[in-house]
C-alpha positions in Angstrom: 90.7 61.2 255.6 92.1 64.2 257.4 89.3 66.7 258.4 89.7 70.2 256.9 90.6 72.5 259.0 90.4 75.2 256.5 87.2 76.4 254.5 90.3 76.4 251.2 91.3 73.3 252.8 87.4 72.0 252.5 87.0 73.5 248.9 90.2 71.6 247.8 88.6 68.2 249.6 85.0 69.1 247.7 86.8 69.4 244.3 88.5 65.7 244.5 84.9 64.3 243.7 84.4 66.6 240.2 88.2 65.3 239.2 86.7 61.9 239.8 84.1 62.6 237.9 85.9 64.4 235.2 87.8 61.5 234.3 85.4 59.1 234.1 83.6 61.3 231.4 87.2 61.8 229.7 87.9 58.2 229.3 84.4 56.4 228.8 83.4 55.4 225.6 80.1 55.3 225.9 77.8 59.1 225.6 77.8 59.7 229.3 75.5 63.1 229.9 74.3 65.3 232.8 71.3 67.7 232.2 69.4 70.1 234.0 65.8 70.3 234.0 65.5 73.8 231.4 66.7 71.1 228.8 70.2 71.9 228.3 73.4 69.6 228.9 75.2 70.2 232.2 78.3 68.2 231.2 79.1 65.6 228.3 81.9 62.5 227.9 84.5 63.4 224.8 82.8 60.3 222.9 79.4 62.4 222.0 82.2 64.9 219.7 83.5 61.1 217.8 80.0 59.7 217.9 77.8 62.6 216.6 80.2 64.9 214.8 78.9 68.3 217.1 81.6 70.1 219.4 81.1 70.2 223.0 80.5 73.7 222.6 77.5 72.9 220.2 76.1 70.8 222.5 75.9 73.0 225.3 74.4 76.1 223.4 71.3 74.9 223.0 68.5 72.2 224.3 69.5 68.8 223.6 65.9 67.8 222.3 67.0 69.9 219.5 69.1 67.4 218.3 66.4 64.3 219.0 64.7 63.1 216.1 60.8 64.7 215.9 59.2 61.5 215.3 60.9 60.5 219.0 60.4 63.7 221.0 57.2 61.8 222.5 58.9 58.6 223.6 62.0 61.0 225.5 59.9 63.6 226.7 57.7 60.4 228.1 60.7 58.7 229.5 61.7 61.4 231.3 58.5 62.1 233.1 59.0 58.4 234.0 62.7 59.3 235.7 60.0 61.0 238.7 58.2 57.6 239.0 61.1 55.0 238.9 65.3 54.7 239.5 66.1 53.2 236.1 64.4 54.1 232.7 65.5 52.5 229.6 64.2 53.7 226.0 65.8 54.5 222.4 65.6 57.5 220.3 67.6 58.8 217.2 69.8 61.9 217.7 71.2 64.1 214.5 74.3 63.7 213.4 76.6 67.2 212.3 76.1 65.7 208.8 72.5 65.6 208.7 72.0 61.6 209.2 70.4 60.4 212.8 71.8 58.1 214.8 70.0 55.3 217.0 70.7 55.7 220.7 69.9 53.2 223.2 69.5 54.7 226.5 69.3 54.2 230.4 68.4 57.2 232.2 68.4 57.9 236.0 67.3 61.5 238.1 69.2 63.0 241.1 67.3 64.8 243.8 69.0 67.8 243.0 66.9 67.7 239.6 69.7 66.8 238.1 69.7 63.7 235.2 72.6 61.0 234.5 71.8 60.0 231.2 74.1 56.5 229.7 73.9 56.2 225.7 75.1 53.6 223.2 75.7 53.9 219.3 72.9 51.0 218.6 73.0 52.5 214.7 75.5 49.7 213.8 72.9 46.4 215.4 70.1 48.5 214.1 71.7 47.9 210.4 73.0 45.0 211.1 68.7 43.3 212.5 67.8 44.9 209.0 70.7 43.2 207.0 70.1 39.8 208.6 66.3 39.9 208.6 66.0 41.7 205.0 68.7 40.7 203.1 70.9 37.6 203.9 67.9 35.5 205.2 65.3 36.0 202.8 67.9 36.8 199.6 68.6 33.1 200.2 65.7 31.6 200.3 64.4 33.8 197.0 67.3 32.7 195.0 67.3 29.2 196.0 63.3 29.3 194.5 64.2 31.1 191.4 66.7 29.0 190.6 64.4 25.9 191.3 61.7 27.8 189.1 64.9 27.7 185.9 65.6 24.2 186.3 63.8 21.9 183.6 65.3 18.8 184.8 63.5 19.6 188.2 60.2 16.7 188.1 58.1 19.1 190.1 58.8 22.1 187.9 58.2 20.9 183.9 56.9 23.0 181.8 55.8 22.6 177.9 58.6 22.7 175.4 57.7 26.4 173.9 59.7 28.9 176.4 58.7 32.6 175.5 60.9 35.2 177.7 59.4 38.6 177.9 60.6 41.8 176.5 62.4 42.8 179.5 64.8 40.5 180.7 65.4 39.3 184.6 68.3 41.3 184.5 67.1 44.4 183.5 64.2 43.7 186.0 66.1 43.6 188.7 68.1 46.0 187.5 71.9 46.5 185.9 73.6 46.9 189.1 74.4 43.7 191.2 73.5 45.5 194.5 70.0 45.4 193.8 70.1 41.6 192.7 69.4 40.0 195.6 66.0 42.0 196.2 65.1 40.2 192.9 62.1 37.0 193.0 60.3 34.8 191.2 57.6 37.1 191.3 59.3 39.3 189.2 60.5 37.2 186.1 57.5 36.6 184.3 58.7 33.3 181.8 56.1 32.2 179.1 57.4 28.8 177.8 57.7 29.1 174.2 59.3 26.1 172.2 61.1 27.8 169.9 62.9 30.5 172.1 63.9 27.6 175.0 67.7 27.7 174.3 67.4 31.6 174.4 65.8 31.5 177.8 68.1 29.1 179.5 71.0 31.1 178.7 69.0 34.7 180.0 68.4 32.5 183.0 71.8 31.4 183.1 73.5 34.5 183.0 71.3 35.9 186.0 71.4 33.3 188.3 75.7 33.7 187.8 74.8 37.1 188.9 72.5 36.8 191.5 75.1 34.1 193.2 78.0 36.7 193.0 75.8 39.0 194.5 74.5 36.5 197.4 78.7 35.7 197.6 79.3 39.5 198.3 76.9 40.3 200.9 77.3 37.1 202.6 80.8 38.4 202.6 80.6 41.5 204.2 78.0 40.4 206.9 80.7 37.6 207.5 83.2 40.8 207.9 81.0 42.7 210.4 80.4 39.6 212.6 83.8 38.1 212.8 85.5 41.7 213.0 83.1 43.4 215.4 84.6 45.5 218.6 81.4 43.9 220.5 80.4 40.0 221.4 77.9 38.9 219.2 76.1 35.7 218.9 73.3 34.1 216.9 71.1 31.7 219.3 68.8 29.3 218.0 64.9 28.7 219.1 66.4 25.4 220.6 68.3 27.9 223.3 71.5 26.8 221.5 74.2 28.8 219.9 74.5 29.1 216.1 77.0 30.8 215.6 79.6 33.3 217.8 82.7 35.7 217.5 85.6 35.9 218.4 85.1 39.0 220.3 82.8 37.1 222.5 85.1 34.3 223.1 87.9 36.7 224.0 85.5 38.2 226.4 84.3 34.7 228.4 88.2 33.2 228.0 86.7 30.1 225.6 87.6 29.2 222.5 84.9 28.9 219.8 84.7 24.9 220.3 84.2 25.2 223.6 81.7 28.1 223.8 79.4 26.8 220.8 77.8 23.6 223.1 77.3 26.2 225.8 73.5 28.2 226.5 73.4 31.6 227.6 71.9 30.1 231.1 75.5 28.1 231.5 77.4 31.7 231.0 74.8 34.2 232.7 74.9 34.7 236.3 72.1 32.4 238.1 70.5 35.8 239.7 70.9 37.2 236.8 69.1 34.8 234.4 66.1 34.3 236.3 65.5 37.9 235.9 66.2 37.3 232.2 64.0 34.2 232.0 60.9 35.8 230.7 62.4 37.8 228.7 64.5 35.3 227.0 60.5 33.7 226.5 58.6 35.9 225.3 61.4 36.5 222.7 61.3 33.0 221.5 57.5 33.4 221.2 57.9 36.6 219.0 55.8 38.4 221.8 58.7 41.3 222.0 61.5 42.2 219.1 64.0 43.3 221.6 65.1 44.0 224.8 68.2 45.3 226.7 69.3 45.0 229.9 72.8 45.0 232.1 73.7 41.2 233.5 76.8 39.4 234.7 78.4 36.9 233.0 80.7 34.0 234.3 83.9 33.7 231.9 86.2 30.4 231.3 87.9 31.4 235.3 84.8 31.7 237.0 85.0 35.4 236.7 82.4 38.1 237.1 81.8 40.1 234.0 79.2 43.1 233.6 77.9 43.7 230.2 75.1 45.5 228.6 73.2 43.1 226.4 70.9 43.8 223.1 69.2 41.0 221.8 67.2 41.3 218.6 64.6 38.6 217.1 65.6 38.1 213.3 62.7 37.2 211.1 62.2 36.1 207.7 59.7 38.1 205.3 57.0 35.9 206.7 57.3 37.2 209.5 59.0 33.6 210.6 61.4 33.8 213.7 64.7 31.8 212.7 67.2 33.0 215.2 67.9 35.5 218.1 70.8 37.7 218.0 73.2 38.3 220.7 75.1 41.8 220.8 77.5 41.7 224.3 79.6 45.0 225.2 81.9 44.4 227.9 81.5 46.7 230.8 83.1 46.0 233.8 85.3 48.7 233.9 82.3 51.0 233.3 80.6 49.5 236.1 83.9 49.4 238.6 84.5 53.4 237.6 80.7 54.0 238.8 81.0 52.1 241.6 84.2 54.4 242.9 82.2 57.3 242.4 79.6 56.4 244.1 81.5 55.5 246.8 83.5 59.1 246.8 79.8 60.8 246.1 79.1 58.9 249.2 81.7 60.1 251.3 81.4 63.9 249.7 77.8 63.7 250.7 78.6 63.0 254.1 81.4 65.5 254.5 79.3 68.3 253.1 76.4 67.1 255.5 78.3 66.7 258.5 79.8 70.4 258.5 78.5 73.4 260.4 79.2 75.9 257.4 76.6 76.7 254.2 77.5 75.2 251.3 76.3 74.9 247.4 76.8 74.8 243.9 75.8 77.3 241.6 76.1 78.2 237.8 77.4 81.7 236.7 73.9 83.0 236.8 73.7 82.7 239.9 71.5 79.2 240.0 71.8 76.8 242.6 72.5 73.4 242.0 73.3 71.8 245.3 72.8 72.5 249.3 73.4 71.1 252.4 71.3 70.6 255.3 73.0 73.7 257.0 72.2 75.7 254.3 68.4 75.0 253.8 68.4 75.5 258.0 70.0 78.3 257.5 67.4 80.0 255.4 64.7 78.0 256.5 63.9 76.4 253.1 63.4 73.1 252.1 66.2 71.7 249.7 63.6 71.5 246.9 62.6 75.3 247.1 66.6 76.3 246.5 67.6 74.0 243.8 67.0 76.0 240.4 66.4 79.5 241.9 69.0 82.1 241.6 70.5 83.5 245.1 71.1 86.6 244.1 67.9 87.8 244.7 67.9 87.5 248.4 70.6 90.1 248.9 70.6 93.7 248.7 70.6 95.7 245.2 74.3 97.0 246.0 75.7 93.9 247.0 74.6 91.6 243.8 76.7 94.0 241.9 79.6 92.9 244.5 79.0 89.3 243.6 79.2 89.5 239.9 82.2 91.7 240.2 83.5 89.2 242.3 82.9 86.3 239.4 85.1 88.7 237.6 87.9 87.8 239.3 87.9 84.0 239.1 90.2 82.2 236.0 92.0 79.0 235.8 95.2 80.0 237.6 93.1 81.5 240.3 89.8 79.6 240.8 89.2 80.5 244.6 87.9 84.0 245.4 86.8 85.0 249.5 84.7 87.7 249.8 81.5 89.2 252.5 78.2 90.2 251.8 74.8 90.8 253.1 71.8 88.6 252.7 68.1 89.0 253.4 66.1 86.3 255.4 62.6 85.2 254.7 61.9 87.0 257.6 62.9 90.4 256.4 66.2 89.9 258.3 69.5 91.1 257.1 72.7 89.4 258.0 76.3 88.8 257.1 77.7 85.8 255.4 81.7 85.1 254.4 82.1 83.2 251.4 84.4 81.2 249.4 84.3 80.4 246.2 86.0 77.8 244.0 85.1 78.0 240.3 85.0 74.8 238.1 85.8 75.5 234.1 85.6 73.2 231.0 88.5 72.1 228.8 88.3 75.2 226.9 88.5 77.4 230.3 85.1 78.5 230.4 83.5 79.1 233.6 80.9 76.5 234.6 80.0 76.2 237.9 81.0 77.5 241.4 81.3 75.3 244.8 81.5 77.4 248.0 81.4 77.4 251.4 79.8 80.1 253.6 79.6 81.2 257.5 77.6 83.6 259.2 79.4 86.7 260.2 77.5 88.7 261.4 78.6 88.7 265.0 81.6 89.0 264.1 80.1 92.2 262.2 78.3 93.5 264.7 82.0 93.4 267.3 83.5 95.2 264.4 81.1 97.8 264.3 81.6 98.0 268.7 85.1 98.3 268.4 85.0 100.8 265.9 82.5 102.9 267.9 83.9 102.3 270.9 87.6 103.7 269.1 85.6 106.5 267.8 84.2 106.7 271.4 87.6 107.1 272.6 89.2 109.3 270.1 86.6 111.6 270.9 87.1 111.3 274.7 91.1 112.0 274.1 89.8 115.1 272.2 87.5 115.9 274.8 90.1 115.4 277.0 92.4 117.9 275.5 90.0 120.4 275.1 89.5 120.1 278.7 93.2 120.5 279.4 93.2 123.8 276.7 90.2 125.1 278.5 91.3 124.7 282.1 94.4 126.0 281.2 93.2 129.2 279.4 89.3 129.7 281.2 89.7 129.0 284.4 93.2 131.2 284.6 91.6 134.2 284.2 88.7 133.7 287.0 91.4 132.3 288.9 93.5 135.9 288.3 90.8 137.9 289.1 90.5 135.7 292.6 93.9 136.1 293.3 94.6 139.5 292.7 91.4 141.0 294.4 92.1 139.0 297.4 96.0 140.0 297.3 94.6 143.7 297.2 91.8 143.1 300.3 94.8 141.6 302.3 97.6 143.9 301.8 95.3 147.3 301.2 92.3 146.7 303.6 93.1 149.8 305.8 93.7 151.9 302.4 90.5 151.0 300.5 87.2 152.6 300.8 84.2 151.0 301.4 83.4 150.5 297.8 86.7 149.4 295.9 86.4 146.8 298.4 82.9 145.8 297.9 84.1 145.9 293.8 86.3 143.7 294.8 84.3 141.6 296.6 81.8 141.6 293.6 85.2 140.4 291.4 85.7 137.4 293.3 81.9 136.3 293.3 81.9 136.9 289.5 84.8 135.0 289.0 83.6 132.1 291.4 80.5 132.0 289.7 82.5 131.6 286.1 84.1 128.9 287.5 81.3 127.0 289.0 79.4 127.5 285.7 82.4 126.3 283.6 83.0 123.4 286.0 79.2 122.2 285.9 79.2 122.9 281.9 82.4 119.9 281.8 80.4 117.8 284.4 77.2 117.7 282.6 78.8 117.2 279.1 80.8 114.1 280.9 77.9 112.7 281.6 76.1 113.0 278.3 79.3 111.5 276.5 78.8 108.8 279.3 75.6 108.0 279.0 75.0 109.0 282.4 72.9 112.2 282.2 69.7 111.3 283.8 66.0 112.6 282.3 63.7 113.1 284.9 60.2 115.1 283.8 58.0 116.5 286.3 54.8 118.6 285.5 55.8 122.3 285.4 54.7 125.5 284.9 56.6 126.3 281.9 55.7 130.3 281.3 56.7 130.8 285.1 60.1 129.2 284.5 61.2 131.1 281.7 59.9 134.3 283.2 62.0 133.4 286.3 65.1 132.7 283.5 64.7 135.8 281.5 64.0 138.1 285.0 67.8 136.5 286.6 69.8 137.0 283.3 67.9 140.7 282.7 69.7 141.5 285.8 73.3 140.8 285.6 72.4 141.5 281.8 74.7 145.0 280.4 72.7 148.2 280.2 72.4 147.9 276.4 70.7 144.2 276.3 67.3 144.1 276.4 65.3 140.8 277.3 62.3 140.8 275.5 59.7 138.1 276.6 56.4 136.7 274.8 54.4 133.8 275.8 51.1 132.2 273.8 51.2 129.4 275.9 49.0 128.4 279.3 50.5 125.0 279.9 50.9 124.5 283.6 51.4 120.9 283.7 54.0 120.0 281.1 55.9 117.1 281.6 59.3 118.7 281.1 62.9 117.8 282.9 63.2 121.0 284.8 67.1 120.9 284.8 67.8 120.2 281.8 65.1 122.9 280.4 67.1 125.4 282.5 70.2 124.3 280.4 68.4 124.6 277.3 67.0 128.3 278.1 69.4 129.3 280.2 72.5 128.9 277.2 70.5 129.9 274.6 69.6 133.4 276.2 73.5 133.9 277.4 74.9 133.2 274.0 72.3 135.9 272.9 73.8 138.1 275.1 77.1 137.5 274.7 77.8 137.4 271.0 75.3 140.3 270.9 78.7 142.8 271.8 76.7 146.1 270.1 73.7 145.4 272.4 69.6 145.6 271.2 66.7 143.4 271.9 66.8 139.6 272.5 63.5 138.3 271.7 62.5 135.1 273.5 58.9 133.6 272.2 57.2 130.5 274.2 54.5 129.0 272.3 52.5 125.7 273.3 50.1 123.6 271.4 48.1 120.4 272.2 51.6 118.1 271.5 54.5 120.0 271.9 56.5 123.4 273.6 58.3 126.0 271.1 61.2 128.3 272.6 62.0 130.7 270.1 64.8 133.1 271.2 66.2 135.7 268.7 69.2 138.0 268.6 71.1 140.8 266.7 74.4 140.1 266.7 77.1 138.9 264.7 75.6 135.9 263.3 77.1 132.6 262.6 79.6 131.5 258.9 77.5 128.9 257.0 80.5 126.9 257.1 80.3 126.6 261.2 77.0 125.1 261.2 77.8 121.5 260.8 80.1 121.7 263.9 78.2 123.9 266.1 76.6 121.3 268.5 80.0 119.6 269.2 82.0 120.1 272.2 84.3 122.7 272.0 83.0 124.1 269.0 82.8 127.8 268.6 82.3 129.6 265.5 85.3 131.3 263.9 84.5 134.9 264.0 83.9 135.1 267.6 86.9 136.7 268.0 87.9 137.9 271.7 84.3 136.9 273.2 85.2 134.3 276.0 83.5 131.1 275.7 84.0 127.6 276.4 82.1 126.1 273.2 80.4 123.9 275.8 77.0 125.8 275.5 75.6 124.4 272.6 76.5 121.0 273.0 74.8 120.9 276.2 71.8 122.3 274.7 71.7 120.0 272.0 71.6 116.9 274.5 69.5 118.4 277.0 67.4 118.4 273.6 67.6 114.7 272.7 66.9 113.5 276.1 63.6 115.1 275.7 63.0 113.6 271.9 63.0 117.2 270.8 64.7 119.1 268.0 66.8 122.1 267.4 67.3 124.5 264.2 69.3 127.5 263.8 69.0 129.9 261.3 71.8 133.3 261.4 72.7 135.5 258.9 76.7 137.0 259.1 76.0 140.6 260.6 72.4 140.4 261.1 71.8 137.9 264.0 70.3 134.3 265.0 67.6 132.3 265.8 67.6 129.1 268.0 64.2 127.1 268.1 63.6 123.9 270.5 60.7 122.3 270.1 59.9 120.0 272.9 57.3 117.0 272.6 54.8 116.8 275.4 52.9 113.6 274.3 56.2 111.8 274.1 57.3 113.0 277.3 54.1 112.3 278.9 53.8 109.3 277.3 57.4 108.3 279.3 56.3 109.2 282.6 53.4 107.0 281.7 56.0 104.0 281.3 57.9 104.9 284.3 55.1 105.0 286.4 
């Protein structure tokens, strides 16, 4: 066979077995069965609808000891215990009939190591009658009227009597009753004759007229036992104590290829296999000795051509009503065919069990509730379970909440005219782990398109998850760069034109008008060109250090520090190129003189914060910048009145670029904050803004020194 190269090339190679399968059911007559262990039928043959009146439906919506007669619930629940100990267990029960009426079954019964059991049943109701209609009726009904008719016979020497004959009030008719049927149940035991002399003629005719009706009685069921042996569907044979045949069918001949003549000098040792028949030997002996009634097994027989057949044989000890043994009955059902169709699927289980075992992928069985049935090696590796842990637990419990309601949504979509469904989800490992698996799914339905079972076949995916997930962050990655990008094009174009203006023009007006210009225009515009250089530096090393935070490349390097002295420094340089009308107010509660703080990126931080305050403070007023320290982390507080910031501009306030909407003419490069923010995160800390439209804002970092410390411990 081809290897799949497919996983729906795989599933259509798994399903091939099932067909198999599904056949076999469809054309065996006998009640073929598979059951789980909660007691209910997994799959049935068409003959257990002909045999036992019930749909298939029935059947399968409820517990099949339901249908088991109660006085044999004992004897199956015991022989199914006994399926754990041994391959092969044979017992019969009765099972209820639709009408009311039980049924014998004779079965043979075999368990999987899935948990699964392969039950094989025959109709044994007909033999059952048949042992009670040969013991009961035709051998003993014989006998009885052969010694009541001696008993009526006054010519008989052994049996005279005196000459008075008195009959009793009842007849021997109306003993035995008025209908024929009964006749043959009748004895001597039961005609009570006083001899009377004068009433002898009357009580030869009463006995006259019963025996004629006691032999057409005999005549009839003779008859139809004679009808049910020659007409049977099944060999049947009567065997003597002598090992010799009595009597056989003509089904039986048919069977073997003899003809009655030929068969009837034969033993059952010259037509059973010789392996065979020493196995049956004591058997066959302790039936003789009446030490067993029955007993049933599966045998080969060698017909006319020297032929192999299998049949499943019932033989039955027939005794008279003294409990004498006069023969053994033979009941033969040909199944070779039976036994070739098991054979091929065995063979094709065989070769699907070494598929599925051979391949890399998960796979299993389910039911609709999610049960498992069936798992390869792969699978119980996978999860690290032994195969008896999985089989008869439900998987949907080992994956997450929102994804079981994916997987019955998914069942949802399987039907007849489109059985295979692919589909992703997560799972959760015994380990607490959580990975991706790809599945395909083929479901299996019943003849009356009802969804039974489900055979898939699943990989792990989550590699292939995780490269997703990269690519999409790295496209995300770039997206943002080509934004970034043309910001950076928008911003060079427009921020550093006007420093660059400013350059040019002063320098134009120093070369051409040097002579003209007093001392201090000059030095103005000398003060111009630094201002504007100074822009430009700034702006420049703004775009450098947000190039390296969006490369990963900013570098964190804490030092001990005298944090009140560096933002005094801060707030003492910005004071003085600081308009008139700002006011930098500065108050410290904090002595720390060692913390382990980055010392350029803290001058980003305050540096930012304290120039937006100025900037988007247009009306002037105080900036209030509070330093506060306690045992595990730094708090820079720094609070302006100016225009504030729109609720709506929040969310985006920390990007690059980003610049709230009513800033109006205020130049800015929308770089500011985003550097704060990662000058922020490199040291573990946090930022929060709070601004009211009109009234002004409130930045606060808080910095955490046990963290930081704790990383210059790790570095070191």
């Amino acid at each position: 066979m081809k290897p799949p190269e497919t996983q729906s090339e795989f599933i259509e190679q798994l399903a091939k077995p099932e067909v198999v399968l599904n056949k076999f059911f469809a054309l065996s007559l006998d009640l073929l069965c598979i059951y789980r262990d909660d007691g209910y039928f997994k799959q049935l043959s068409p003959a257990w609808e002909e045999i036992l009146g019930w749909t298939l439906a029935e059947f399968y919506m409820q517990p099949w000891m339901k249908f088991v007669h109660p006085d044999d619930v004992k004897i199956t629940e015991s022989a199914q215990r006994q399926c754990g100990q041994q391959d092969l267990v044979e017992y019969e029960n009765r099972f209820r009939h639709k009408n009311g009426s039980y049924r014998w079954l004779s079965w043979r019964l075999s368990r999987d190591e899935d948990g699964l059991f392969y039950g094989v049943a025959k109709d044994i109701t007909a033999a059952k009658r048949l042992e009670e209609a040969l013991g009961d009726r035709s051998n003993q009904n014989i006998l009885s009227a052969k010694e009541a008719v001696s008993q009526t016979n006054p010519s008989s020497p052994q049996n005279s009597v005196p000459l008075s004959v008195k009959v009793s009030t009842k007849t021997p008719h109306k003993q035995a009753g008025d209908n024929p049927a009964e006749l043959p149940s009748f004895t001597r035991s039961k005609v009570r004759v006083e001899v009377e002399e004068k009433n002898l003629e009357r009580a030869l005719l009463e006995l006259k007229e019963w025996q004629t009706r006691y032999e057409a009685a005999l005549c009839q069921s003779e008859e139809q036992f004679h009808r049910v042996f020659n007409e049977a569907p099944i060999g049947i044979m009567l065997e003597g104590l002598d090992a010799r045949f009595f009597r056989v069918n003509q089904a039986l001949c048919e069977m073997l290829g003899y003809t009655e003549s030929e068969l009837m000098p034969l033993t059952c040792a010259d037509i059973t296999h010789p392996e065979d028949w020493k196995q049956e030997i004591p058997y066959a002996e302790q039936i003789r000795k009446g030490a067993i009634e029955s007993y049933q097994l599966e045998k080969r027989y060698i017909n006319k051509n020297h032929e192999i057949l299998w049949v499943n044989l019932t033989t039955i000890l027939l005794k008279d009503k003294a409990r004498e043994i006069f023969y053994i009955l033979h009941m033969v059902e040909d199944i070779t065919q039976h036994k070739q169709a098991l054979e091929a699927l065995q063979h094709s289980e065989a070769r699907y069990r070494a598929i599925v075992e051979d391949q890399m992928e998960l796979i299993c069985r389910f039911q609709p509730d999610s049960t498992i049935t069936f798992v390869n090696d792969a699978y119980c590796r996978y999860f690290n379970k032994p195969r008896e842990s999985l089989i008869g637990q439900k998987f949907l419990p080992a994956m997450p909440p929102e994804d079981r309601q994916l997987i019955t949504k998914n069942f949802s979509y399987l039907s007849v005219e489109k059985p295979i469904n692919t589909y992703e989800h997560r799972v959760i490992l015994p380990g607490g782990e959580i990975r991706w698996q790809q599945w395909s799914d083929r479901a299996v339905f019943d003849e009356d398109g009802n969804f039974i079972e489900c055979q898939a076949v699943g990989r792990d995916i989550t590699q292939l998850k995780q490269a997703e997930a990269d690519i999409r962050k790295a496209l995300e990655k770039e997206r943002e760069l080509s934004e970034l990008r043309s910001s950076f094009v928008s911003l060079v174009s427009h921020e550093f034109r006007t420093p660059l203006t400013t350059i040019q023009s002063s320098a134009e007006l120093l070369e051409h008008y040097d002579k003209k210009l007093s001392d201090e225009k000059k030095l103005n515009h000398f003060k111009r060109i630094q201002t504007a250089v100074r822009r430009m530096t700034q702006l420049l090393e703004d775009v450098l250090i947000v190039g390296q935070a969006e490369a990963d490349k900013l570098k964190f390097n804490p030092v001990p520090m005298n944090v009140v002295t560096f933002c005094r420094d801060i707030v003492e340089t910005l004071q003085v190129t600081a308009p008139q009308e700002h006011q930098l107010n500065f108050v410290t509660q904090c002595d720390r003189t060692d913390a382990q703080i980055d010392e350029k990126l803290l001058g980003h931080i305050v540096t930012n914060l304290l120039s937006n305050a100025i900037k988007y403070s247009p009306q002037g007023g105080i900036v209030q910048f509070d330093l506060v320290c306690n045992p595990s982390s730094v708090i820079f507080r720094i609070q302006d009145a100016g225009i504030g910031i729109p609720e709506a501009d929040l969310e985006k306030l920390f990007e690059s670029f980003g610049r709230a909407s009513n800033v109006g003419t205020i130049q800015g490069t929308g770089l500011g904050l985003a550097i704060v923010k990662r000058c922020v995160d490199m040291h573990g800390g946090q930022i929060a803004v709070e601004s009211t439209l009109g009234v002004g804002t409130t930045f606060t970092v808080t910095l955490p020194l046990n963290r930081l410390q704790e990383g210059m411990k790790d570095e070191g």
